[in-house]
C-alpha positions, 0 to 999 in steps of 0.5 A: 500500500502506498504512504502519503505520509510527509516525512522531514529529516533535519541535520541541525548542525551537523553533515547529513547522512544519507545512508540515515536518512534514507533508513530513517525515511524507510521507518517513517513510511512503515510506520505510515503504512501500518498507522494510516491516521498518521500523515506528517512525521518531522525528525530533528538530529543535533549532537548535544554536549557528549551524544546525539539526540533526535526529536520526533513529532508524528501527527495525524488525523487523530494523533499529535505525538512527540518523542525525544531520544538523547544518549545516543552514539550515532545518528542511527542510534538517536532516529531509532531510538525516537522511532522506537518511543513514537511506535509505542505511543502510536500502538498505545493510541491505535489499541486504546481507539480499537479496543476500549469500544469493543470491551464496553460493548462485551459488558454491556452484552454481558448485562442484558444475557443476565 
């Protein structure tokens, strides 16, 4: 399925990499693919005082979600480590929507059997 996802990768002082960005946007898309609510994702890479450090914002029809990583060694490193807390909160988000309906329909199902 195509994304129509927009994806923005940001060096903020630092050379761009286009082996990460390129991995980066790959992770993006498939993260686009797999939550379709989503439709704009921004990364920012900047090196801090000894590490790398990645902010994320995914926004969407129904999703505004922000992820910041820092400890990192390596681009690489800082952009999945974002990706990774922005994939959490993109499931948490997704099962909550799905699931809280379908569990308040499976009480009050229960009610009227009684």
């Amino acid at each position: 399925m195509a994304s129509d996802a927009r994806v923005e990768i940001h060096f903020k002082d630092l050379e761009q990499d286009d082996d990460v960005r390129e991995h980066l946007h790959d992770r993006c898309t498939h993260l686009a693919e797999e939550f379709p609510e989503t439709t704009d994702f921004e990364l920012t890479l900047q090196e801090s005082a000894l590490s790398i450090e990645c902010h994320a914002h995914v926004s969407g029809k129904r999703t505004s979600i922000a992820a910041h990583s820092n400890g990192a060694e390596t681009l690489r490193q800082a952009g999945d480590q974002a990706l990774d807390k922005v994939e959490r909160e993109l499931r948490k988000a997704h099962d909550k929507r799905i699931f809280t309906p379908r569990r308040e329909a499976q009480k009050n199902r229960a009610k009227r059997n009684v």
